[in-house]
N, C-alpha and C positions, 0 to 999 in steps of 0.2 A: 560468671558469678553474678554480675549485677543483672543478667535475663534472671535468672533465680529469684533473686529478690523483687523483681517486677512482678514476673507473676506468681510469688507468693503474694504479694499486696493484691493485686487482683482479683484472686482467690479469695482474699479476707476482708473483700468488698472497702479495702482503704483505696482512696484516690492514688492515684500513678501521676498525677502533677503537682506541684507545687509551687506556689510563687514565690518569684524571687523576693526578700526584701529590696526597699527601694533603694537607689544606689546613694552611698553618702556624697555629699557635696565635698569635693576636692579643691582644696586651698596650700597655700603656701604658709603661711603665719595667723594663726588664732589670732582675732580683737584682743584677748586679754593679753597675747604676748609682747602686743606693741609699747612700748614705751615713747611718753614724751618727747623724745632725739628727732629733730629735723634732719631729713637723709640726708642735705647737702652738707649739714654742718658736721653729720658723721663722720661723711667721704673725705670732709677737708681735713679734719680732726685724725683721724686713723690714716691720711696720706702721710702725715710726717716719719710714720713705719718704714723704714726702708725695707724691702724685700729684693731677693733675687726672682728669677723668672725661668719658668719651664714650662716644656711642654708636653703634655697626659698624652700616653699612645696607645693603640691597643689594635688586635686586627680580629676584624668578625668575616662572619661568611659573606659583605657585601663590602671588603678591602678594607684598607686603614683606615683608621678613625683619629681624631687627635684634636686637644683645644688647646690653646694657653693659660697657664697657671700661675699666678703669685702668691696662692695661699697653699704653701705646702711645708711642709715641716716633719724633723727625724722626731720618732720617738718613743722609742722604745731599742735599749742595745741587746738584751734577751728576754725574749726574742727580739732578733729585728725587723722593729716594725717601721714605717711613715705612713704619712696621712697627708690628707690635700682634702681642700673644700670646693665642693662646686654647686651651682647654682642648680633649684630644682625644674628647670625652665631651659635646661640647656638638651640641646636634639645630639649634642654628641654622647653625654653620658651614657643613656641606655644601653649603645652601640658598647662600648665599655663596661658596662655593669654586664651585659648578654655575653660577651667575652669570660668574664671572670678572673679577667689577668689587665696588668696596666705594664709601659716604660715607663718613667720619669727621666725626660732629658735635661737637665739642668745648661742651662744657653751660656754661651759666654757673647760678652760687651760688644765683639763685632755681628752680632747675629739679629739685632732688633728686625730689622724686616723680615725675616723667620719666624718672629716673635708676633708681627701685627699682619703677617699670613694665618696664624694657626687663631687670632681674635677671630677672625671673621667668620661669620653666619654662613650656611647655606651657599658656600664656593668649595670646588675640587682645592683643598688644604694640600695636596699631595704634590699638587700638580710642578714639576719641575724640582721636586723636593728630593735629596741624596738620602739612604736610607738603607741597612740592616737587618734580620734578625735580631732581637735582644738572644742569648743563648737560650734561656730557661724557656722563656714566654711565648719568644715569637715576634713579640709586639716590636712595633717599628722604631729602631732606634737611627736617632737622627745624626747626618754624619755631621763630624765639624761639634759637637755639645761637649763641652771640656767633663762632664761626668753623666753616666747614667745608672739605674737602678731600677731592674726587672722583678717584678712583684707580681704577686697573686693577691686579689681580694680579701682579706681576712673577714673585715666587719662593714656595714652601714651605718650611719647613725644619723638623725635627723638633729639639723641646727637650724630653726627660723628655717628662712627661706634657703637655706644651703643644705647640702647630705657635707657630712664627716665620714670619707672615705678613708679607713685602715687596709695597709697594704704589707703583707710579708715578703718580706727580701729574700727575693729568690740567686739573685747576682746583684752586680755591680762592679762597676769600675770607671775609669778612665783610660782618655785614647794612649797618653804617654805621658811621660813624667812632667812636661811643662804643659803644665793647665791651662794656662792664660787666666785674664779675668773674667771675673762671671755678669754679668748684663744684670742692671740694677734698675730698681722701681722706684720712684720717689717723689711725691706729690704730684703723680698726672704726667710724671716724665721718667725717658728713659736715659741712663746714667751710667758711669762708671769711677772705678776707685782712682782718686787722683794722688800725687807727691803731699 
């Protein structure tokens, strides 16, 4: 079909090439979106959040992929939906976004070094790492995470320099009845629930 249209344009003495427009400039945050907040004072200010800790899995055609996560969150009970934030700068994403399916492994208290394996840049994240099928997905569910929750893609959405990743729950569960605690974030340190 598109030889057709070629040379019908040939035919009708129109040009057969076209130029591209020039490619836009690619940024993370518009000048106008910034506001006056000094990042330090953000990071200090927004640490007092306590968050739990997990971590994004997913398996593409060049193995498992996975980062760490503390900005995740349920939301939505129908549908079930969650969401996680990540940065637009991050090289595991795409691997995960080209998937079209995520786990969330939600860590418990004794697992931070699992935790400050899966931070790190451009190292085998896998390497020595116990590991699953999620049923639905696929994606690597990590052993030892007192809960997980297998999902599909739903939405994208752009925040500043983060994507708002929506994800449909495909499963979920936990290993066994006693959960343990869940590994905890809170101001630049890692924690857990005390007496």
């Amino acid at each position: 079909m598109a030889a057709t249209a070629v040379r019908y344009l040939r035919s009708a003495g129109s040009p057969t090439t076209v130029e591209a427009p020039p490619r836009p400039r690619l940024r993370a945050v518009r000048e106008d979106e910034r506001l006056p907040v000094d990042p330090a004072e953000f990071r200090r200010v927004l640490g007092h959040f306590a968050s739990g800790v997990t971590v994004v899995t997913a398996l593409d055609a060049d193995g498992p992929a996975g980062f760490a996560c503390q900005s995740f969150a349920s939301l939505s009970l129908d549908p079930p939906l969650v969401a996680f934030m990540v940065a637009r700068t991050s090289t595991t994403w795409p691997r995960i976004a080209r998937a079209g399916v995520f786990c969330v492994n939600v860590l418990g208290a004794d697992q931070r070094a699992l935790c400050l394996g899966f931070a790190k840049s451009g190292a085998d994240k896998f390497a020595g790492v116990a590991y699953d099928a999620a049923p639905v997905t696929r994606s690597p569910r990590l052993a030892g995470a007192p809960a997980w929750i297998d999902c599909t893609i739903a939405t994208v959405h752009t925040g500043g320099d983060h994507l708002i990743v929506v994800g449909r729950v495909e499963a979920l569960g936990t290993p066994d009845e006693d959960e343990g605690e869940p590994l905890l974030f809170h101001r630049g340190r890692f924690g857990r629930f005390g007496d």
